[in-house]
PLY file of the C-alpha trace (Angstrom):
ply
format ascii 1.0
element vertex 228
property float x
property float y
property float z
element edge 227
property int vertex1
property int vertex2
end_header
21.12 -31.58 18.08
19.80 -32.19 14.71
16.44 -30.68 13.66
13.79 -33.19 11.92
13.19 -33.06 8.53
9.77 -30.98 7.64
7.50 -31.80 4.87
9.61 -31.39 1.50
6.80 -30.71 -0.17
5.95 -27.76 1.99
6.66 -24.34 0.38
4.69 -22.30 2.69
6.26 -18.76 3.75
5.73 -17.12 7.15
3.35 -13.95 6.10
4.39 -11.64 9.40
3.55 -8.27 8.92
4.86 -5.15 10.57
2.61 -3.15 12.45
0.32 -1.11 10.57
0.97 -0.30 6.77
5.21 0.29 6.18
5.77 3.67 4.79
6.14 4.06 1.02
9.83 4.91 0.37
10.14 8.31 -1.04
13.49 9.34 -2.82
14.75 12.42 -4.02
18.40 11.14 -4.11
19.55 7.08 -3.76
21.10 7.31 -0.52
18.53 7.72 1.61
18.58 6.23 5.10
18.28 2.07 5.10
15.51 2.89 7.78
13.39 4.67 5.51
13.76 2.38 2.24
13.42 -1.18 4.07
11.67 -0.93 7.79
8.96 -3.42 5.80
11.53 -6.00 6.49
10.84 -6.04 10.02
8.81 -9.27 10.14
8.62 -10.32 6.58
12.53 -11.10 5.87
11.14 -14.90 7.24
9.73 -15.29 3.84
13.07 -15.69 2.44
13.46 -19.17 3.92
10.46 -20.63 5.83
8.77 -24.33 5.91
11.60 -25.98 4.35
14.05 -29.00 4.84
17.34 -28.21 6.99
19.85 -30.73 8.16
20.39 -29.07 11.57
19.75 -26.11 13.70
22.07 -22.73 13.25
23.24 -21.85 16.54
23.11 -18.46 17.44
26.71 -17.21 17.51
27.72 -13.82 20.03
28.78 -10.84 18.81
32.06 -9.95 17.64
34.12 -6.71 17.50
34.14 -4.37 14.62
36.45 -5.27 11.82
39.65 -3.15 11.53
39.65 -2.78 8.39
39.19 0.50 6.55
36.02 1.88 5.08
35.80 3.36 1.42
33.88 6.30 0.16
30.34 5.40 -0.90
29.70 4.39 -4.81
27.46 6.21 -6.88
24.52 4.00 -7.96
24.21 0.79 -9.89
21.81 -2.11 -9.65
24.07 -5.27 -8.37
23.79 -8.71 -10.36
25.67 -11.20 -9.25
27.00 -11.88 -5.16
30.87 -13.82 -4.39
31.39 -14.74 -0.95
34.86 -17.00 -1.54
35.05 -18.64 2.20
31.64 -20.08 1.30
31.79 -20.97 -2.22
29.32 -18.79 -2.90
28.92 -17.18 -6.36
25.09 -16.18 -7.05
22.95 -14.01 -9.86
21.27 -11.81 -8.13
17.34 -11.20 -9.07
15.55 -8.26 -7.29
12.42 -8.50 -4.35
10.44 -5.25 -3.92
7.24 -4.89 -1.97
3.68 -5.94 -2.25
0.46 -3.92 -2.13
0.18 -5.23 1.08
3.49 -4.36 2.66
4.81 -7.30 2.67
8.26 -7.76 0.86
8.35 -10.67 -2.22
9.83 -13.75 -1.32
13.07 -14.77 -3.34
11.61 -17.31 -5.91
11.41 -21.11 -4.76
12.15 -22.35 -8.30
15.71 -20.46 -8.52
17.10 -22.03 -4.77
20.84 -20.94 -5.95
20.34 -17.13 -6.61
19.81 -14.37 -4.25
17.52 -11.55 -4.38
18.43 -7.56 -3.81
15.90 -5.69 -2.07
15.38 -3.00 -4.59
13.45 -0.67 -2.70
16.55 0.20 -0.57
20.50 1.27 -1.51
22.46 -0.73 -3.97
25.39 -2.08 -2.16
27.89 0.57 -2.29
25.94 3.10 -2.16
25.59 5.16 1.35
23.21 3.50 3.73
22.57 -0.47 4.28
21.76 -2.55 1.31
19.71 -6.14 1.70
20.41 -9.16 -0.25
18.31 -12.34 1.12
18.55 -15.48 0.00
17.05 -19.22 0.60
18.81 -21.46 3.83
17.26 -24.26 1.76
13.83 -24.83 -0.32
11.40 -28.14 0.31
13.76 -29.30 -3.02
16.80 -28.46 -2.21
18.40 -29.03 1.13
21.38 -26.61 0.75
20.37 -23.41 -1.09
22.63 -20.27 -1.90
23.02 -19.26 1.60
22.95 -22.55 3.45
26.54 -21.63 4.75
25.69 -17.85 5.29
25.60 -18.51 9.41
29.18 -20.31 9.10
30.73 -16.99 7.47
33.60 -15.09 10.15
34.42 -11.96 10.82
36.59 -10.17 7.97
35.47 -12.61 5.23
35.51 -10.69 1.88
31.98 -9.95 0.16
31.75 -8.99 -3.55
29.06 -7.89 -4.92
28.95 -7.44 -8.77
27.15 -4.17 -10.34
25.62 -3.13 -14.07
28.31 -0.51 -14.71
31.07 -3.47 -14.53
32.35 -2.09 -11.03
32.53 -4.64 -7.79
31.65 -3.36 -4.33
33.89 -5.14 -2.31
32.49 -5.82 1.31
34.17 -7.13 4.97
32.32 -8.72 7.20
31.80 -7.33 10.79
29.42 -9.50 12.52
26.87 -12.23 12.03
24.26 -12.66 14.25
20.99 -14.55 14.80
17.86 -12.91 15.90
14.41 -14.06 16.97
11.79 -13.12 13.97
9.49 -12.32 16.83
12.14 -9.50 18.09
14.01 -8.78 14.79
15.63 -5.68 15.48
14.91 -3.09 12.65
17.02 -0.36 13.73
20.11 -1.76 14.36
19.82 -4.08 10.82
18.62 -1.37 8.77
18.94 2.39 10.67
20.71 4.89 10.15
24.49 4.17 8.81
25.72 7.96 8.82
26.11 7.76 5.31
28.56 5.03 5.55
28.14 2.16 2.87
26.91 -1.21 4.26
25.21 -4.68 3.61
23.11 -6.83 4.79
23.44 -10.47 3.78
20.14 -12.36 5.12
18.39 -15.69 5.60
16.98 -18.07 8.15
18.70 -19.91 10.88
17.92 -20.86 14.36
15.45 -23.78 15.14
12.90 -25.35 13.59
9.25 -24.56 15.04
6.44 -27.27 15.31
5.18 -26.08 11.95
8.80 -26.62 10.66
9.93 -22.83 10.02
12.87 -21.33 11.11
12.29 -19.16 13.84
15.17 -16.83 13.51
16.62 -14.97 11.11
21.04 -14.91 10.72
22.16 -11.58 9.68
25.59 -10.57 8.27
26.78 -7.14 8.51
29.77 -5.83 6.65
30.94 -2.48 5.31
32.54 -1.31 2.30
36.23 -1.62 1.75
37.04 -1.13 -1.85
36.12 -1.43 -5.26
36.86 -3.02 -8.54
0 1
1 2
2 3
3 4
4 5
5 6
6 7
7 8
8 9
9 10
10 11
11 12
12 13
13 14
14 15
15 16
16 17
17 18
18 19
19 20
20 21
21 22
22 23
23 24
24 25
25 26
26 27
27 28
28 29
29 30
30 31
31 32
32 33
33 34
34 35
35 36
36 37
37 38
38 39
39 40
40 41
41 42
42 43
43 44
44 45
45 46
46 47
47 48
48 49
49 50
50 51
51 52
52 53
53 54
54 55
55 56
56 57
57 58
58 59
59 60
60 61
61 62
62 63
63 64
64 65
65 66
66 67
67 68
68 69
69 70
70 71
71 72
72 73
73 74
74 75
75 76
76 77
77 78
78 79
79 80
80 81
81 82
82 83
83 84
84 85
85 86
86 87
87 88
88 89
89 90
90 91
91 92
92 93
93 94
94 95
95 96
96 97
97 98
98 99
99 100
100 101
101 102
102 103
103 104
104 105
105 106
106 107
107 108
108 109
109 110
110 111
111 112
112 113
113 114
114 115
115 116
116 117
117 118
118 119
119 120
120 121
121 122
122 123
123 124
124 125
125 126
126 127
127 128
128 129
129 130
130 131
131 132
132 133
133 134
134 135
135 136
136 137
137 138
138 139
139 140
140 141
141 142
142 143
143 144
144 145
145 146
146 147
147 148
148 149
149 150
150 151
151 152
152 153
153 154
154 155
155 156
156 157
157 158
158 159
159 160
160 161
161 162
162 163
163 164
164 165
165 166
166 167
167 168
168 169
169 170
170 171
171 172
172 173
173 174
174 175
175 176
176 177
177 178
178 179
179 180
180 181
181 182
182 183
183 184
184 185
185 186
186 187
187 188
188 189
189 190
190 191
191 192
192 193
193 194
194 195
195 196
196 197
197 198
198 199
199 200
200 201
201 202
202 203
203 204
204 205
205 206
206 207
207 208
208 209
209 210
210 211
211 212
212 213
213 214
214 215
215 216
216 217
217 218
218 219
219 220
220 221
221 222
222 223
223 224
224 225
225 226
226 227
């Protein structure tokens, strides 16, 4: 069924917040646990992407199997600037969201629809532990935005992300799945990976409430499987 248009002049974010204050990362080395560096996600991800134009709902889609293919070591450090995701014909500069004074996390800028934002108060991607990168469904200007086609990606799709010291953390995709803001849930997006090196590619999805924001939020997960 196809979702009505909202207001395209509406640019109003969803300002969830987690409960109580989110604790201040603290690092004495960069790969900390995801847990740790982004739990402030929890609710406010929906910034990314709310009150804004869509052409349809994103159905929810059910979980698939792990990928087979083979994890790498972890990367040492290096802030990420640019995102490929060929099956999507996506190929993104990557700006950075942190947190606010208020615990909220930025939202991805409104004016730059077609880049994505690393959340830089977690991993880089490569590094051990589960990086973010969020990006816009679609802005009240622009109907299709960097990761409009983010819910259509499939299971072993190839994710490269591109980093300062000229290397490329390549990524596969395990899953995607769509989750209820109202029950996002934090530890299986962002806990504990083990040390293993993972993203998190994330944006809206779902339906459209009354006061025309999504109501869910699609995440991908993938893992690290090489490096260029």
């Amino acid at each position: 069924m196809t979702a009505q248009h909202p207001d395209r002049d509406s640019g109003r974010a969803d300002t969830g917040r987690p409960d109580g204050p989110p604790p201040r990362p603290r690092r004495g080395r960069r790969n900390v646990t995801a847990l740790t560096a982004v739990v402030a996600l929890t609710a406010i991800v929906a910034t990314a992407c709310a009150g804004i134009t869509s052409s349809g709902d994103a159905a929810p889609k059910p979980p698939a199997a792990t990928t087979s293919a083979p994890a790498t070591a972890a990367m040492s450090a290096s802030v990420p600037d640019r995102i490929v995701i060929p099956s999507i014909g996506v190929d993104a500069r990557l700006d950075t969201v942190g947190l606010q004074a208020d615990g909220q996390m930025e939202a991805p800028a409104f004016d730059k629809p077609m880049d994505a934002s690393w959340y830089r108060q977690g991993p880089t991607p490569g590094e051990a532990g589960a990086a973010a990168i969020v990006g816009h469904l679609d802005t009240p200007t622009t109907p299709e935005a960097v990761f409009y086609k983010v819910p259509d990606l499939k299971k072993g799709a190839e994710i490269d992300v591109q980093r300062q010291d000229d290397s490329t953390a390549v990524f596969t995709v395990d899953d995607v799945e769509t989750f209820q803001k109202s029950s996002f849930p934090t530890q299986k997006v962002y806990g504990d990976t083990g040390g293993k090196p993972e993203l998190r590619v994330i944006t809206c999805g779902g339906a459209l409430t009354p006061e025309r924001h999504w109501d869910s939020n699609v995440v991908v997960f993938a893992h690290l499987t090489g490096r260029a």
